[in-house]
C-alpha positions as CSV (number, residue, x, y, z in Angstrom):
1,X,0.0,0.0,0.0
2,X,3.0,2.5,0.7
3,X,4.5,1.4,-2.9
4,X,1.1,2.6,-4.3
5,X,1.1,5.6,-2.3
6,X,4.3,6.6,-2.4
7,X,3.8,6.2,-7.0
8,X,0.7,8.1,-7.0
9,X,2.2,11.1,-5.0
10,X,5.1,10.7,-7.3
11,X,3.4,11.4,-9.7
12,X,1.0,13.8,-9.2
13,X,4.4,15.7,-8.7
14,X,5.7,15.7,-12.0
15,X,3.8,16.6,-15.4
16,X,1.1,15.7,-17.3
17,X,3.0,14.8,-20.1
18,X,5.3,12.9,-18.5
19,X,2.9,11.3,-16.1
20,X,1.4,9.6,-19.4
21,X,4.6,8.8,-20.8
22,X,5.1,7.2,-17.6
23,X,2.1,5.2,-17.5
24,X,1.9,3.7,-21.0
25,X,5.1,2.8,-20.4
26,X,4.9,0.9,-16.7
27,X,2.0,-0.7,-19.3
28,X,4.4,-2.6,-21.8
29,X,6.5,-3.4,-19.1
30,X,3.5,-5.2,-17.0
31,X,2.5,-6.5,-20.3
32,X,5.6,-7.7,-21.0
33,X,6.1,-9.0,-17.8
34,X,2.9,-11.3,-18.0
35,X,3.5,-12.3,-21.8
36,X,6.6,-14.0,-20.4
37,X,5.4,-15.5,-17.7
38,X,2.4,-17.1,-19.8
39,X,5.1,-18.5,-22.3
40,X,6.8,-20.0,-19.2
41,X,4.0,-21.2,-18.4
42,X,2.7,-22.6,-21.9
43,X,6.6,-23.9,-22.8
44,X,5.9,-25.5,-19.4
45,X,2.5,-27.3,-20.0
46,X,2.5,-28.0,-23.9
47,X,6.3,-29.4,-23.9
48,X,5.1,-33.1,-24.6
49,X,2.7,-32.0,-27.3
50,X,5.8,-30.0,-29.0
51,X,7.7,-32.7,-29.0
52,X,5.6,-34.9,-30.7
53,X,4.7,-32.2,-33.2
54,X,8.5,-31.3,-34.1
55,X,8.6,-35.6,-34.7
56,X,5.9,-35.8,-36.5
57,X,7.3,-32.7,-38.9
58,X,10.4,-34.3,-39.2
59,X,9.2,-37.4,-40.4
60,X,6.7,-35.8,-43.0
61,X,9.6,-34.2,-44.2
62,X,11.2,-37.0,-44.8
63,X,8.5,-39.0,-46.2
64,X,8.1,-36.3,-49.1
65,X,12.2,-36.1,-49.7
66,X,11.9,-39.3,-50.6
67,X,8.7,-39.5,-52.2
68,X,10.2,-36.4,-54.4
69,X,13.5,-38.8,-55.3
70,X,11.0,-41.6,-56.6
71,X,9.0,-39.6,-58.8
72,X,12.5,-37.8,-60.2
73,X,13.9,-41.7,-60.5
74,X,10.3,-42.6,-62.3
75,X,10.4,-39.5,-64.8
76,X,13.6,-40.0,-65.8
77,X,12.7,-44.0,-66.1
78,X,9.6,-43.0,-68.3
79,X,11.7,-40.2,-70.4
80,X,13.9,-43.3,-71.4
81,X,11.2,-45.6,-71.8
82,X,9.8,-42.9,-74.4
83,X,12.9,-42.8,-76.2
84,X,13.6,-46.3,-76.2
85,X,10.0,-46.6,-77.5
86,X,10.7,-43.8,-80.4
87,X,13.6,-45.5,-81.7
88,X,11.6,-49.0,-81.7
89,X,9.1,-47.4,-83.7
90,X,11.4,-45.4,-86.3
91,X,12.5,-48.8,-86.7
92,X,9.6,-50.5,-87.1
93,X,8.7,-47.4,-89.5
94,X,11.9,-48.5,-91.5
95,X,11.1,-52.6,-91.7
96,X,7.6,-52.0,-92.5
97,X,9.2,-49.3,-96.1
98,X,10.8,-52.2,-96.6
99,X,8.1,-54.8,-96.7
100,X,6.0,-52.7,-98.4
101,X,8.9,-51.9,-101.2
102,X,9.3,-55.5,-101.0
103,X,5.5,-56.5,-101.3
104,X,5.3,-53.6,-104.5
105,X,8.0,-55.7,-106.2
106,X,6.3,-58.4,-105.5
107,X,2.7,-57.0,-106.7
108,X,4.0,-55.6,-109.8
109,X,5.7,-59.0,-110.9
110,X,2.4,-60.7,-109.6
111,X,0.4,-58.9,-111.8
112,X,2.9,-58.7,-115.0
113,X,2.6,-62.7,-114.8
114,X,-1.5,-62.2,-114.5
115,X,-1.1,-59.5,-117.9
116,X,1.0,-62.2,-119.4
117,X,-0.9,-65.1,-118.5
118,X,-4.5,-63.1,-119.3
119,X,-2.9,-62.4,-123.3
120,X,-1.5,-66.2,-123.6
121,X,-5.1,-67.5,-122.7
122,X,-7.0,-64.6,-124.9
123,X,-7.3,-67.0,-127.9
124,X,-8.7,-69.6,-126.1
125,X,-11.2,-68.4,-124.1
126,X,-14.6,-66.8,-124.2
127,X,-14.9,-63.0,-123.4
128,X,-17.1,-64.6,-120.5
129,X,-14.7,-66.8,-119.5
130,X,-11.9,-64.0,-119.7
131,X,-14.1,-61.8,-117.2
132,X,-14.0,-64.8,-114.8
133,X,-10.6,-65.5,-115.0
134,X,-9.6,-61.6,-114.6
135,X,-11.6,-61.5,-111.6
136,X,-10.3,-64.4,-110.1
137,X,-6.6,-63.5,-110.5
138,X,-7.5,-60.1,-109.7
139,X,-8.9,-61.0,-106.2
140,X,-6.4,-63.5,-104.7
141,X,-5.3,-62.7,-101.3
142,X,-7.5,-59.2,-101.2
143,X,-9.5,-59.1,-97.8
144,X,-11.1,-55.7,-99.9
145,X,-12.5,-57.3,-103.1
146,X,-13.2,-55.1,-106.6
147,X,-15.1,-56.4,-109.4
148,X,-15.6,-54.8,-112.8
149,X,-18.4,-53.5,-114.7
150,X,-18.1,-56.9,-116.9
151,X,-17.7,-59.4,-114.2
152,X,-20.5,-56.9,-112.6
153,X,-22.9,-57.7,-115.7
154,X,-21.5,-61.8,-115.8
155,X,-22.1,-61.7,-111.6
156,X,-25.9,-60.3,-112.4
157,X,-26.8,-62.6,-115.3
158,X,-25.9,-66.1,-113.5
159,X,-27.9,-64.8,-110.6
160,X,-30.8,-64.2,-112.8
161,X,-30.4,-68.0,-113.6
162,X,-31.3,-68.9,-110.4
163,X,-29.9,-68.3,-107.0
164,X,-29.1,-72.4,-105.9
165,X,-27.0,-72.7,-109.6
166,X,-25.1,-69.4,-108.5
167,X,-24.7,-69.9,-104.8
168,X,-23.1,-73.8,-106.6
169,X,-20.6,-71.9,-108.7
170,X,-19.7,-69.7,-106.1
171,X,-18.5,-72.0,-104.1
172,X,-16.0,-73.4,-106.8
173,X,-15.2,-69.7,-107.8
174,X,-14.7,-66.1,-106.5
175,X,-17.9,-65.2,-107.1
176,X,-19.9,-62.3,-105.4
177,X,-22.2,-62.9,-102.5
178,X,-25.6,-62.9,-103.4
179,X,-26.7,-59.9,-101.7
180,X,-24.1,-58.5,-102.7
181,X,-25.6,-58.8,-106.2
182,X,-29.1,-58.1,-105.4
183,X,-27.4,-54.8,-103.6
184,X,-26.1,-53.7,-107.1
185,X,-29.7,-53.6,-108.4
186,X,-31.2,-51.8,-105.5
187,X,-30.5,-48.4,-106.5
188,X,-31.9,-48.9,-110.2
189,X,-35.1,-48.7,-111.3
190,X,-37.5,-49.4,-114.3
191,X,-40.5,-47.6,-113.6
192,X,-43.7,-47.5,-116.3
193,X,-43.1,-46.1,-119.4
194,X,-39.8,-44.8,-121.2
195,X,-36.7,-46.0,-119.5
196,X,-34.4,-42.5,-119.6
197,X,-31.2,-44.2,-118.8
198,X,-31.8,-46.8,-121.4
199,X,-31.4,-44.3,-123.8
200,X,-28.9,-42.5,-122.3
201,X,-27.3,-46.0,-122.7
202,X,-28.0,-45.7,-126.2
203,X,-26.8,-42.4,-127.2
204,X,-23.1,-43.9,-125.5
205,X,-23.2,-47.1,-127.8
206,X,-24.7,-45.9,-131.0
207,X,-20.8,-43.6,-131.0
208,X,-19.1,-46.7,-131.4
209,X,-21.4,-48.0,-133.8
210,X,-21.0,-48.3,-137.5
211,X,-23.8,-46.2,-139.6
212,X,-25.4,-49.3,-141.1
213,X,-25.6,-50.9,-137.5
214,X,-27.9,-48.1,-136.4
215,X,-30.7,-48.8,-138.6
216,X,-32.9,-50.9,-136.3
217,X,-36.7,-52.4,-136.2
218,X,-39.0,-51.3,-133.4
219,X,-41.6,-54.6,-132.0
220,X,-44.3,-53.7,-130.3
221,X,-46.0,-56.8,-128.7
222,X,-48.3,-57.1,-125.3
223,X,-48.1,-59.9,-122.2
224,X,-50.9,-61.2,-120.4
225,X,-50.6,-60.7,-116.7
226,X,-52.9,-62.0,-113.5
227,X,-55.1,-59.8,-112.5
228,X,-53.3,-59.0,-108.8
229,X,-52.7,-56.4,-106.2
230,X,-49.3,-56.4,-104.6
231,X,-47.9,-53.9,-102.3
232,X,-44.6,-52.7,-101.9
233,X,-44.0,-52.2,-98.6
234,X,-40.2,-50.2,-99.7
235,X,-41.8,-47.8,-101.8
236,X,-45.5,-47.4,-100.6
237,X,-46.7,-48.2,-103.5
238,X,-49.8,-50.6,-104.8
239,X,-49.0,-52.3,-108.2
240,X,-51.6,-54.1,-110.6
241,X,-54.0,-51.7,-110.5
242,X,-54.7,-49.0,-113.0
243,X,-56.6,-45.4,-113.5
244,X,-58.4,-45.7,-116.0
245,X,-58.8,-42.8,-118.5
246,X,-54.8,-41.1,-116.9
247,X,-54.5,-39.7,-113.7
248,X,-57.3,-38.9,-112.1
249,X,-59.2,-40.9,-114.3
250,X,-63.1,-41.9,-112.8
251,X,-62.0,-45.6,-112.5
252,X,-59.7,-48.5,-111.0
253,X,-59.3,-51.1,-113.1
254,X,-56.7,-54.3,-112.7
255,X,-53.8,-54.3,-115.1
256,X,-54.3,-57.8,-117.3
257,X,-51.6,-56.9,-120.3
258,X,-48.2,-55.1,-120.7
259,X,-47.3,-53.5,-123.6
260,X,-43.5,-53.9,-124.4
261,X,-41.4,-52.2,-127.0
262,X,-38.2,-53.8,-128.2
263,X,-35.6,-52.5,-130.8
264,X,-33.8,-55.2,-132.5
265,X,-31.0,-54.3,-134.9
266,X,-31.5,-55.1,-138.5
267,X,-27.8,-55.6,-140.0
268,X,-26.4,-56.5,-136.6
269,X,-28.3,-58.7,-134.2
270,X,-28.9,-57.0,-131.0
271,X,-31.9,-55.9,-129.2
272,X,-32.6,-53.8,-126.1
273,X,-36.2,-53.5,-124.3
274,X,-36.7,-49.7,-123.7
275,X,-40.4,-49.7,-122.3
276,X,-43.3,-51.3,-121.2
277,X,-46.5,-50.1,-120.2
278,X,-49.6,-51.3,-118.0
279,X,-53.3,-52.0,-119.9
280,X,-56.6,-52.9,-118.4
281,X,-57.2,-55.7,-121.7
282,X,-55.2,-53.9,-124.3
283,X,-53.6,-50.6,-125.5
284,X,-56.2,-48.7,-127.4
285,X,-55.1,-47.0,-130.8
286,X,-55.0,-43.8,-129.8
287,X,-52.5,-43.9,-127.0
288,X,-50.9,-46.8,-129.3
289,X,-50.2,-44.3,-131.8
290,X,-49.0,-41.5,-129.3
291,X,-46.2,-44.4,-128.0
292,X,-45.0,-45.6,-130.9
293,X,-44.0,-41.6,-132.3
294,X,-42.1,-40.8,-129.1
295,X,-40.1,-43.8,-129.2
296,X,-39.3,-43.7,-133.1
297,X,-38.5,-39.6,-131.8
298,X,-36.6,-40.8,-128.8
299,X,-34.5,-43.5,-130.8
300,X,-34.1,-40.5,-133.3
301,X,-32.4,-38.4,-131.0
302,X,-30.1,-40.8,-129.6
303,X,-28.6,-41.5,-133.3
304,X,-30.7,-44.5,-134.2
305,X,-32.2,-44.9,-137.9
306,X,-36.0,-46.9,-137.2
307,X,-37.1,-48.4,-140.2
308,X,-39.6,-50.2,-139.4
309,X,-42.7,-50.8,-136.6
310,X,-43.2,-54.8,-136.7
311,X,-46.6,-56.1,-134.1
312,X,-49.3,-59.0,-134.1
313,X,-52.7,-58.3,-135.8
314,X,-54.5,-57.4,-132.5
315,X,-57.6,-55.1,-132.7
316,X,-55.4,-52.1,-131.3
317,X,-52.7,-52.8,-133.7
318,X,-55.3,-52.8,-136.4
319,X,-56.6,-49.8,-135.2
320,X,-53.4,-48.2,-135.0
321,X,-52.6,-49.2,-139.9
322,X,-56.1,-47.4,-140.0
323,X,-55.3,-44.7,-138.2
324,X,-52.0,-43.9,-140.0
325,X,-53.6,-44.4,-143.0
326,X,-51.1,-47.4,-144.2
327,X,-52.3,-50.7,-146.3
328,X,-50.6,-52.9,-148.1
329,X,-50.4,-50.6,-151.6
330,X,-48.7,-48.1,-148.9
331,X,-47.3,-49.6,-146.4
332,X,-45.7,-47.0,-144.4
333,X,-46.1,-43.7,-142.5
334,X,-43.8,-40.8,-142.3
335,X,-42.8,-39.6,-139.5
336,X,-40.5,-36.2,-139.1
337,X,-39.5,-36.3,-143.1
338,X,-39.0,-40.6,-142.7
339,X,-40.9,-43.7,-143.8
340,X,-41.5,-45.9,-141.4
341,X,-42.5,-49.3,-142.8
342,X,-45.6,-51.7,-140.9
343,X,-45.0,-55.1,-140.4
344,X,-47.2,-57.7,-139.4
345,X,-45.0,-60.3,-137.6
346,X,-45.1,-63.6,-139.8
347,X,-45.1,-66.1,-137.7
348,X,-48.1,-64.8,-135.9
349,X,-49.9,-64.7,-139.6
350,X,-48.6,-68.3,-139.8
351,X,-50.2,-69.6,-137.1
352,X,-53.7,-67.8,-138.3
353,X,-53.4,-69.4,-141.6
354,X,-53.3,-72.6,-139.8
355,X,-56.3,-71.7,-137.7
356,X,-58.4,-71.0,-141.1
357,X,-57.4,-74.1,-142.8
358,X,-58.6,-76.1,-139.8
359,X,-61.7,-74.6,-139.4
360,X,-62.6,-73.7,-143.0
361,X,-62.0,-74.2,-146.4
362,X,-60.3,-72.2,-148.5
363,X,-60.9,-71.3,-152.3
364,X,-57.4,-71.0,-154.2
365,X,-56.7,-71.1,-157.8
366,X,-55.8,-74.6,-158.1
367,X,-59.4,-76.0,-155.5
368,X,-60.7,-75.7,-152.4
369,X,-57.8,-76.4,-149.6
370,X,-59.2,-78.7,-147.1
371,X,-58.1,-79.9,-143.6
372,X,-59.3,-83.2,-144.0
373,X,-56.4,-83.6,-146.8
374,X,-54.0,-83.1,-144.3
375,X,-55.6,-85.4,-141.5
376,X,-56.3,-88.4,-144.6
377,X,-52.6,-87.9,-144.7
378,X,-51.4,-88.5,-141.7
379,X,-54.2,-91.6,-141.2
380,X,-52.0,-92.7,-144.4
381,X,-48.5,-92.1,-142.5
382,X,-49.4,-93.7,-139.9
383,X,-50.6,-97.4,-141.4
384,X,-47.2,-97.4,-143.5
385,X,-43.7,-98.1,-142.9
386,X,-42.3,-95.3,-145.1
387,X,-43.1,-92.0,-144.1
388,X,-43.0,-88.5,-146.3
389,X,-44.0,-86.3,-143.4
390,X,-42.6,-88.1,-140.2
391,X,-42.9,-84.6,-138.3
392,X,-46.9,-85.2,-137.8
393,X,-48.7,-85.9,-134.9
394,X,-51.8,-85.9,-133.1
395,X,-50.7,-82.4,-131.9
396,X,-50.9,-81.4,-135.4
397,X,-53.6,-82.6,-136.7
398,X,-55.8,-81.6,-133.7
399,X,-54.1,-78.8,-131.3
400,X,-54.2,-79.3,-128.0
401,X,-56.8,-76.5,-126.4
402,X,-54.1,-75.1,-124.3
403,X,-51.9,-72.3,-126.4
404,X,-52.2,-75.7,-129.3
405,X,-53.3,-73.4,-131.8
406,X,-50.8,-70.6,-130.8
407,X,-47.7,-73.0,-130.7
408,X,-45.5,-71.0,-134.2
409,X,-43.6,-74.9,-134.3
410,X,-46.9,-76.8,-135.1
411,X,-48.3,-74.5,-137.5
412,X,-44.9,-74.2,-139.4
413,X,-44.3,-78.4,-139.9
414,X,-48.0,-78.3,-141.2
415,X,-48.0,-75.3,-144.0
416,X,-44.4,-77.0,-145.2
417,X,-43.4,-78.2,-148.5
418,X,-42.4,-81.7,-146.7
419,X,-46.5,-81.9,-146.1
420,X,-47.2,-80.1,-149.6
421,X,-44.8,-82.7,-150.9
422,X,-46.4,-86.2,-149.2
423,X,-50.0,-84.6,-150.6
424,X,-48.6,-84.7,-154.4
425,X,-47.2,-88.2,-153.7
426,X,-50.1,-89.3,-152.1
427,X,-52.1,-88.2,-155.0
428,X,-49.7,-89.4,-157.5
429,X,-49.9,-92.8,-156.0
430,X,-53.5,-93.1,-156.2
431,X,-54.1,-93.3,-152.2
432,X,-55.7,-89.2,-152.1
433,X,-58.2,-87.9,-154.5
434,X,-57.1,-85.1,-156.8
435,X,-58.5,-82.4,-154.4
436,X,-55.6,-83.0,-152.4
437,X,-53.5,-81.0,-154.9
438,X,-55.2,-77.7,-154.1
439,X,-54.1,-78.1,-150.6
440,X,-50.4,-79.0,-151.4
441,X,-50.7,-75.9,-153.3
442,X,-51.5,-73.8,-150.6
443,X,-49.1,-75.2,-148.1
444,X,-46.4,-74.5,-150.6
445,X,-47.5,-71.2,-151.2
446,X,-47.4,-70.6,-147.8
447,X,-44.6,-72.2,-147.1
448,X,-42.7,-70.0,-149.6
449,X,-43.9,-66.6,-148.3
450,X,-43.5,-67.4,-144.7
451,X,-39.6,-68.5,-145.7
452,X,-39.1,-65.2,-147.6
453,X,-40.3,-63.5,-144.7
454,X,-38.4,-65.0,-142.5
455,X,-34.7,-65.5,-144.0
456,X,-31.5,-65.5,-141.9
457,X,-29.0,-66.6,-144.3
458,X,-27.2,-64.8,-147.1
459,X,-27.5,-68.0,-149.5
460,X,-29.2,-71.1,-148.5
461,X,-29.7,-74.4,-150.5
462,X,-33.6,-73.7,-150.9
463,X,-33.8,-70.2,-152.9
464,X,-36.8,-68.6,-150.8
465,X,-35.1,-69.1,-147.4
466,X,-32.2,-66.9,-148.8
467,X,-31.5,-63.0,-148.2
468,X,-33.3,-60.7,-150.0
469,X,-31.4,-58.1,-153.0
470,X,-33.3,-55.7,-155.4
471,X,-31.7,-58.2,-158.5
472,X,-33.0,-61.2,-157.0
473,X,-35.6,-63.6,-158.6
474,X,-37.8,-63.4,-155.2
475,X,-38.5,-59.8,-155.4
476,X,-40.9,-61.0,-158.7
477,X,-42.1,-63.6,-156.5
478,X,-42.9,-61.5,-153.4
479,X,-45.7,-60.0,-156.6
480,X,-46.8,-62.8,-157.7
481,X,-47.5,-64.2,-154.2
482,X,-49.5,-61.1,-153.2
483,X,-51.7,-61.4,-156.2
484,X,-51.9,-65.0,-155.1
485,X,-53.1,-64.3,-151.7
486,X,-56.0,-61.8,-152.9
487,X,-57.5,-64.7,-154.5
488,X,-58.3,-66.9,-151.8
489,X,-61.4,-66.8,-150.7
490,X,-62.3,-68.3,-147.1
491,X,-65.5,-70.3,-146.8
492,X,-67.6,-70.4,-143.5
493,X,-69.5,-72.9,-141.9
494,X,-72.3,-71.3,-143.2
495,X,-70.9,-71.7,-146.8
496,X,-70.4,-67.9,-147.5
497,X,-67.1,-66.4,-148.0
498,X,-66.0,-65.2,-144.9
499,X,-62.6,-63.2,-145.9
500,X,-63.5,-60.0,-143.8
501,X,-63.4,-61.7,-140.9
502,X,-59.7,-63.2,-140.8
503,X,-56.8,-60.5,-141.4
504,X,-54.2,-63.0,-142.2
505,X,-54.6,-62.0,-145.6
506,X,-54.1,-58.6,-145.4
507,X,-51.4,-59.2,-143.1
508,X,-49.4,-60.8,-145.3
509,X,-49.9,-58.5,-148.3
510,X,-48.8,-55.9,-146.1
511,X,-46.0,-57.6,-144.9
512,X,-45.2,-58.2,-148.8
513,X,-45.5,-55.3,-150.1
514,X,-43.2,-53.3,-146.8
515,X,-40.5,-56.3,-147.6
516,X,-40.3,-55.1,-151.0
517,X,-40.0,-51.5,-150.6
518,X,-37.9,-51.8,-148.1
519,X,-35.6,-53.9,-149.6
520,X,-35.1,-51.5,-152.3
521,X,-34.5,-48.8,-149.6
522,X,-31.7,-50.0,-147.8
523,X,-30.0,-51.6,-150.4
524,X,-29.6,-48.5,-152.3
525,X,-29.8,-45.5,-149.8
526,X,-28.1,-47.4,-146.7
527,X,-25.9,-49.8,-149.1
528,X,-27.1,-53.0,-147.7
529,X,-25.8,-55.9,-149.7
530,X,-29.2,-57.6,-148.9
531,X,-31.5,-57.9,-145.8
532,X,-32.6,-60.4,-143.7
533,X,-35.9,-60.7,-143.2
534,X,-35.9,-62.7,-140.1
535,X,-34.2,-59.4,-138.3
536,X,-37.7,-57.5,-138.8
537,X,-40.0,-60.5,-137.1
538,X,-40.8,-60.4,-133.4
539,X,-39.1,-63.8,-132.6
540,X,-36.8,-61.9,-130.1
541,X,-39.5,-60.0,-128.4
542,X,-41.2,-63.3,-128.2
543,X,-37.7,-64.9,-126.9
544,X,-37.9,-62.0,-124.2
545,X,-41.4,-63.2,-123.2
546,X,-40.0,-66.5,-122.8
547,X,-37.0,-65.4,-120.2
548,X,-39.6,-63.8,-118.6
549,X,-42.3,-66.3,-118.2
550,X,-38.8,-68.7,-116.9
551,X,-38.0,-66.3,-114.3
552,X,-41.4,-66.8,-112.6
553,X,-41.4,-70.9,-112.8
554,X,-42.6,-70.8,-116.6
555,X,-45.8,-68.9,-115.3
556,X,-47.1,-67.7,-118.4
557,X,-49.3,-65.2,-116.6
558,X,-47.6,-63.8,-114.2
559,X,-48.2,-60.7,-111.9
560,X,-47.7,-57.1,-112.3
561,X,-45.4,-56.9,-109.7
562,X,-43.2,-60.2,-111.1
563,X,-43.4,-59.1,-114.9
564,X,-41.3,-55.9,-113.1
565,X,-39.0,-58.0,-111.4
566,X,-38.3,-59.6,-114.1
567,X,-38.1,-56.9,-116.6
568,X,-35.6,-55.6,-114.2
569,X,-33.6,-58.4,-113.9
570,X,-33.9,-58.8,-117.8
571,X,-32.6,-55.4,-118.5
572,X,-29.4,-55.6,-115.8
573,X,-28.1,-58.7,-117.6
């Protein structure tokens, strides 16, 4: 208490100034004081807990100097990993060059062997055969395989033979998969009506054509179909059904028929379908007419010369010579400053010549042609040993009901000069009345203007079945059977004559007359040595119905949607 005293009168002696000087400083010192005894005291209590604290540091510290000495040791360990891994793979870089130059030596003297080995077999082999054996040396030891266009077109056309015969060859050869194949022919299609890239296909081959193999003869022919829906689930779209009268006509009909047109080279034999078209029962005239114009215009413009329009004696067809005002004295149409000659496809007038003569009698110059002539005649063959017509059957004599009057093979070995022939023996002998000589003379006849209508030899052993030239002794024959043929008369079973009811006839004299003119044409304006008449019938549109009747099983009356299958798979072979 005297200490405390004692300070306070001390300093209530001195200054203000001073006095707080003083104090602040006694302060610190106090302060000071306690701040040192609290670390005493802390230093005291906490020593233990320090201790462990500064071990604890020093271990962590050295935990992460060596931690710090591995990852150094591993960095450098992966920088020479890296470079070891460089060099390995400049090397590798360097043995795989040299494989490759190797394998390129190799290659080229590979395929110099295959060039070599492809022009010692050239003369051998087939072009077919040669596309088969490119593609097979071609493709050995290629994971990726490349085919060309030709094998492409070979591939596509044994496919279309049937898909257990190709899967068979492909076994034995490197041949395509078959989806592969059908994946070829997805992306093209043959819609109804006028195929565009057909004749852009044309405009590309008729360049490396000749001028007098670009004169060619458009057939015009139609195909039953079955009257049937199918859907096409692909393209949303309902096929065998029509409207009638264009679109937005005030009708559905099913399609029944196809009309197909077909250009067939006259001097070199080729052909090529370029369009079909759905009917309810037939074509009319009209739009007949309309079809036929564009395509002779089309073919026109792709740098083919059309000489002539060759189709059956259907009603439309019919309709179609009336409406271009042709007949058999003018038997042609022009069409953009060019005659186009009419045909009427021979066999076809064949076969209804038959029909007459076994269904009527016929009134020629020499008699009355009879059927029963022809069936005493092959009651005759058939009792003796020797026969003079050994091709006659029962088919012939009485057609089967079934497409037995339509079959061309039947009606040709009847109206033959091996039949005319046995008649005039037969009569000669005594065993057939003298009758029989008119009907030897009319299958004689007809023999001889069905053979001039249908030649496919320059020169053959029997004159008429010879090429046709304007000095030859047939032209005065192709007269003197059209006079011929406008003097038969055709007796009904009512015993009138009946001639306006069977256009045979005029058929015929038609055909005659366009043979003859256009004979004369192309052997002086085009410079055809001669023509062959064969080149102007239908028999390869009627071939092409065949191929496609055999793609559906031999179903001669087959769906909308299989005639365009097939007419697909026709046109990609």
């Amino acid at each position: 208490m005297n200490e405390i005293v004692l300070y306070r009168r001390e300093l209530t002696r001195q200054p203000l100034a001073e006095r707080n000087k003083r104090r602040e400083r006694d302060v610190k010192e106090t302060l000071a004081y306690i701040e040192v005894k609290i670390r005493i005291f802390l230093c005291i209590s906490f020593y233990p807990v320090l201790k462990h604290f500064f071990i604890f540091f020093q271990n962590m510290k050295r935990v992460y100097q060596e931690r710090r000495s591995k990852k150094r040791n591993s960095l450098e360990v992966t920088r020479l990993r890296r470079a070891l891994a460089a060099k390995n793979q400049a090397l590798l870089r360097l043995r795989n060059k040299e494989k490759k130059a190797e394998m390129r030596k190799r290659n080229l003297a590979s395929q110099q062997s295959k060039k070599q080995l492809l022009l010692e077999m050239t003369p051998f082999l087939s072009s077919a055969q040669m596309t088969i054996l490119e593609a097979q040396l071609s493709n050995v030891g290629n994971k990726k395989k490349h085919y060309t266009d030709k094998f492409k077109e070979l591939a596509i056309s044994l496919l279309f033979k049937g898909t257990s015969s190709y899967r068979s060859l492909a076994k034995k050869l490197r041949l395509p998969p078959v989806r592969t194949v059908r994946k070829w022919l997805e992306h093209l299609h043959f819609e109804e009506g006028f195929q565009d890239d057909v004749f852009a296909l044309f405009e590309e081959r008729v360049k490396e054509m000749s001028p007098e193999d670009r004169n060619v003869s458009l057939l015009a022919d139609e195909i039953s179909l079955k009257e049937h829906c199918d859907y096409d689930l692909k393209e949303d779209k309902i096929y065998g059904v029509k409207q009638v009268g264009g679109e937005g006509g005030d009708r559905t009909a099913y399609v029944s028929h196809a009309l197909v047109l077909m250009v067939s080279g006259v001097r070199k034999l080729w052909k090529q379908a370029v369009a079909y078209f759905f009917t309810e029962s037939g074509m009319p005239g009209q739009d007949l007419q309309k079809i036929i114009k564009e395509c002779i215009s089309r073919l026109t413009n792709c740098g083919l010369a059309v000489l002539n329009v060759t189709s059956d004696q259907g009603g439309n067809f019919t309709s179609l010579l009336s409406r271009l005002e042709v007949t058999p004295t003018k038997p042609y149409f022009i069409h953009e400053n060019q005659k186009i000659f009419l045909l009427a496809d021979p066999p076809h007038l064949l076969k209804s010549a038959r029909n007459a003569l076994l269904d009527n009698d016929i009134i020629t110059t020499e008699g009355k042609a009879s059927w029963a002539h022809i069936r005493q005649l092959f009651d005759l063959e058939k009792k003796g040993r020797l026969k003079l017509a050994p091709k006659l059957t029962e088919q012939h004599i009485d057609p089967p009901p079934i497409y037995g009057k339509m079959n061309v093979r039947l009606a040709a070995q009847v109206l033959s000069r091996t039949v005319a022939t046995a008649l005039k023996v037969a009569v000669v002998n005594g065993l057939m009345e003298e009758s029989a000589l008119a009907t030897s003379s009319f299958c004689q006849n007809v023999n001889d203007i069905f053979d001039m209508l249908n030649a496919r030899d320059k020169t053959h052993a029997y004159p008429f079945k010879a090429g046709l030239h304007p000095a030859s002794p047939r032209m005065e024959h192709l007269k003197t059977a059209g006079d011929w043929l406008k003097s038969l008369k055709i007796i009904g079973k009512d015993g009138g004559v009946n001639n306006h009811r069977f256009r045979w006839i005029n058929g015929f004299l038609l055909s005659l007359s366009s043979v003859e003119q256009l004979t004369h044409h192309v052997c002086s304006t085009l410079e055809f040595e001669y023509l062959l008449t064969r080149r102007l019938c239908q028999d390869s549109l009627e071939n092409y119905f065949a191929i496609i009747w055999q793609r559906n099983g031999f179903n001669l009356n087959p769906s909308c949607s299989a005639f365009m299958h097939s007419y697909k798979a026709t046109q990609c072979c």
